[in-house]
NULUM-346362 format. One line per field, with one value per residue: residue in three letters; x, y, z of N, C-alpha, C in turn. Coordinates in pm, whole numbers, plus 32768, in hexadecimal, padded with zeros to 4 digits. Atoms other than C-alpha are relative to their C-alpha. Layout:
<pts>
residu: (ALA_...)
n.east: (X_...)
n.north: (Y_...)
n.up: (Z_...)
ca.east: (X_...)
ca.north: (Y_...)
ca.up: (Z_...)
c.east: (X_...)
c.north: (Y_...)
c.up: (Z_...)
</pts>
This chain:
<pts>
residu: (UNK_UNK_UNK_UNK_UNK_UNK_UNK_UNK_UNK_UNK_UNK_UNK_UNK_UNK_UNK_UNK_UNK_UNK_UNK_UNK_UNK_UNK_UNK_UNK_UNK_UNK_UNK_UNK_UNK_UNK_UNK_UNK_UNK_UNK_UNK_UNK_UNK_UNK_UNK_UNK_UNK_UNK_UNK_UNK_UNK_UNK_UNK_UNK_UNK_UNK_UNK_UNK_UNK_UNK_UNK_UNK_UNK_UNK_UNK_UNK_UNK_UNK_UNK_UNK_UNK_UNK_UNK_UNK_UNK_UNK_UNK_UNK_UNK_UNK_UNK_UNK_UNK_UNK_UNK_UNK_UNK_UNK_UNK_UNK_UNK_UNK_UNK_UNK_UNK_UNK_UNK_UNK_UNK_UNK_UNK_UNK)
n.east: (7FDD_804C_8056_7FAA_8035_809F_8037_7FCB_803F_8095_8009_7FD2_8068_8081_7FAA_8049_8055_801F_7FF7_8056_80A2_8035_7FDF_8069_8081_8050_801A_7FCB_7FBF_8019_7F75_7FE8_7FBB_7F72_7FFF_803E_7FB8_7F89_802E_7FCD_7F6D_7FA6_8044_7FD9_7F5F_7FD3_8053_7FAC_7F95_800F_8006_7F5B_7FAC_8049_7FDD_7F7B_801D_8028_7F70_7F8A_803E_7FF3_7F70_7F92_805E_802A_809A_8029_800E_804E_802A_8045_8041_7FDD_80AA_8041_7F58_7FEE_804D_7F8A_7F78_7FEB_7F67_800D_8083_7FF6_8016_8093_805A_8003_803E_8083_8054_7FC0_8055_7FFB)
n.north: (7FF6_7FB6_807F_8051_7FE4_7FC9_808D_8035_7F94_8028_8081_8025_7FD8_8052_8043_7FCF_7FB0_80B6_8027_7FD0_7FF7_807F_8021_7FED_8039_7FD1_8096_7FA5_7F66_7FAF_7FC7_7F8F_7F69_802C_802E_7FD0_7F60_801A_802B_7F5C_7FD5_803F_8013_7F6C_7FE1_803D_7FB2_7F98_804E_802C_7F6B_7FCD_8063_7FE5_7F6F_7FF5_800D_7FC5_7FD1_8053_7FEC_7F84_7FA9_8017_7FE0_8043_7FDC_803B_806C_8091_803E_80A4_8019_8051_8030_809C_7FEC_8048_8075_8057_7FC2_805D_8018_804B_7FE5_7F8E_7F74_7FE5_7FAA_7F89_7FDB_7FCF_7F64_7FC9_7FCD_7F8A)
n.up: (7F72_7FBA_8010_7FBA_7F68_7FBC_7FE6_7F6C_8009_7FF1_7FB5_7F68_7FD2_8012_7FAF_7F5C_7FDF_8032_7F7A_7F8C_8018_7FF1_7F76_8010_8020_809C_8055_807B_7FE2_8050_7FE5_7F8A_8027_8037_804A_8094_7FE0_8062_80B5_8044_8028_8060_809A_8017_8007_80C2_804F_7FE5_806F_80AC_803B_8008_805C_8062_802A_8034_809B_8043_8042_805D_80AC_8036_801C_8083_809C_8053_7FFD_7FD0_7F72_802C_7FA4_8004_7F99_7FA1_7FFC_7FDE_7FD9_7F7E_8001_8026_7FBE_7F9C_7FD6_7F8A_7F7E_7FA3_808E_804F_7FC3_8019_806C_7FFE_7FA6_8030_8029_808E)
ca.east: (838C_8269_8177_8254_8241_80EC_8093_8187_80B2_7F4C_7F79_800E_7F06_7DE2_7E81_7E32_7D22_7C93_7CDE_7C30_7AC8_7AE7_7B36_79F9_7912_7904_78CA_7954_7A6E_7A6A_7B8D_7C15_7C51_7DB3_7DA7_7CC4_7DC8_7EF7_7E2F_7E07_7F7F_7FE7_7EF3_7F53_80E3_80D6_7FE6_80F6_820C_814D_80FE_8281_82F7_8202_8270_83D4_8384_82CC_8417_84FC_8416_83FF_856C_85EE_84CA_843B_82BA_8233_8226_81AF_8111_80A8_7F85_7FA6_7E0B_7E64_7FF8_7FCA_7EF6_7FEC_8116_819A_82F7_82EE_821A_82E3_831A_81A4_811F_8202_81A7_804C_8068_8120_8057_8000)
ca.north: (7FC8_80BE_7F8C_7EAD_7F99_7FF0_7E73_7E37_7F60_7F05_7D90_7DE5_7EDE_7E04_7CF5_7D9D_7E4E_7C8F_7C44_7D47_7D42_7BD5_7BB0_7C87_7BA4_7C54_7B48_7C30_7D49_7E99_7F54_8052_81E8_817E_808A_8139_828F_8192_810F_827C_82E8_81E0_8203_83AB_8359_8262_8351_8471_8368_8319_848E_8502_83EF_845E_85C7_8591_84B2_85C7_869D_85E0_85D8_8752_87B0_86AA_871D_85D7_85CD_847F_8361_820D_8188_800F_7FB5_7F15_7E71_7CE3_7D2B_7C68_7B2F_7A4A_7AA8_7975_79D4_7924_7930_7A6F_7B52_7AF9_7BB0_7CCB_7CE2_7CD7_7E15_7EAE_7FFF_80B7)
ca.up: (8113_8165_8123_821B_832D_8353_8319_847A_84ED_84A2_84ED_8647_8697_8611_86B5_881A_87C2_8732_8885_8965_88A0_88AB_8A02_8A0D_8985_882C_8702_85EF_8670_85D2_8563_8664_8633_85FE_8537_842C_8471_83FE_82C4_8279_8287_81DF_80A5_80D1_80E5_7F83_7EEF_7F3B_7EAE_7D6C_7D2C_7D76_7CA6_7B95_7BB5_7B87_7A3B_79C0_7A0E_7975_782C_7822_786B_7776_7657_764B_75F7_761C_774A_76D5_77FE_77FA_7883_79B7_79CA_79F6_7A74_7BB2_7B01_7AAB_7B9F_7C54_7CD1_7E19_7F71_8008_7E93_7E20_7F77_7F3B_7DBC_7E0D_7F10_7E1A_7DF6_7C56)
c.east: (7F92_7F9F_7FF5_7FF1_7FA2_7FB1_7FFE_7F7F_7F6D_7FFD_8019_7F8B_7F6B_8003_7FA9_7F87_7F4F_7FA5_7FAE_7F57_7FDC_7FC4_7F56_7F8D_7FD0_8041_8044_807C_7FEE_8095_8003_8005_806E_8013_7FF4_808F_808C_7FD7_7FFC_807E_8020_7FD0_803A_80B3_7FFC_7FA5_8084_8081_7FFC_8026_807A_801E_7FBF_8040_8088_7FE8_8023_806E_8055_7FFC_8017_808B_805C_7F73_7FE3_7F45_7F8E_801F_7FA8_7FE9_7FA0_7F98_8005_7F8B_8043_80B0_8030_7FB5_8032_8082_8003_80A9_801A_7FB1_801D_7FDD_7F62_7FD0_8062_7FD8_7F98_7FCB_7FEF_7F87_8020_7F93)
c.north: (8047_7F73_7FC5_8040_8010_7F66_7FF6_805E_7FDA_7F84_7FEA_8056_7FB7_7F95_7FDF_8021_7F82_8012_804A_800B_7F7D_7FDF_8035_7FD1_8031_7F9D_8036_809B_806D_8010_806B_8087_7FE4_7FAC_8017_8085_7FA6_7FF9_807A_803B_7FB0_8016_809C_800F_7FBA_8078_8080_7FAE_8011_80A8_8068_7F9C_8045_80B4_7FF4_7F88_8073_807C_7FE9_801F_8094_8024_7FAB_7FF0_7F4C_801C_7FBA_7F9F_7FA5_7FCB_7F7C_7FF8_7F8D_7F9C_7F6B_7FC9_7FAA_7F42_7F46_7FE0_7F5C_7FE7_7FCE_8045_8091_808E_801D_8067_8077_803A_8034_80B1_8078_808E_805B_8031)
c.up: (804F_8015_8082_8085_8031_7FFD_807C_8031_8049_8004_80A1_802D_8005_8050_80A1_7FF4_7FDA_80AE_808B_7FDB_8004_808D_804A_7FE5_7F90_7F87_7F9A_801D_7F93_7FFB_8050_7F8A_7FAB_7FB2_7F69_7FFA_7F6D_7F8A_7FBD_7FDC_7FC8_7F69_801E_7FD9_7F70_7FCB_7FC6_7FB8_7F8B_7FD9_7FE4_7F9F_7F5B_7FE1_7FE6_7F7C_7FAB_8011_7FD2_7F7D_7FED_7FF7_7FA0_7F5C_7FE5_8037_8021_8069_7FD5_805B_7FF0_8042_801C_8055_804B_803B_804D_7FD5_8003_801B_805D_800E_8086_8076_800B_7F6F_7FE6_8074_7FFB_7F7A_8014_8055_7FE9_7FC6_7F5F_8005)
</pts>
């Protein structure tokens, strides 16, 4: 859901911000302040997800005495995924 909003977000800002460097006569727009600001909070709010999610794991494991965590690796996860048009682009946004 964090993904989802900051997409709406930075597509509606970029959007406008297309439209007024075009309108300008510029061949290539840049990204705005704002634009780059959202891409920032959004990579700082999952970061802050993963890392809470990761810290309550690692309490779980200690207060019920267990020692290891078999973690799969997740390298080629996305290569071969074809659950239809709308799932595959949320799979893919899916941040590990």
């Amino acid at each position: 859901s964090i993904n989802r909003y900051f997409d709406k977000k930075i597509g509606y800002y970029q959007n406008i911000a297309d439209r007024q460097q075009t309108s300008k006569g510029i061949k290539y727009p840049k990204k705005t302040k704002r634009v780059k600001k959202l891409y920032d909070k959004r990579r700082k709010q999952l970061n802050h997800l993963i890392h809470s999610a990761t810290k309550t794991i690692a309490n779980y494991c200690i207060e019920n005495d267990i020692s290891k965590v078999i973690i799969r690796d997740l390298k080629n996860i996305r290569k071969d995924a074809n659950l239809g048009k709308i799932n595959n682009q949320k799979f893919h946004k899916l941040p590990f």
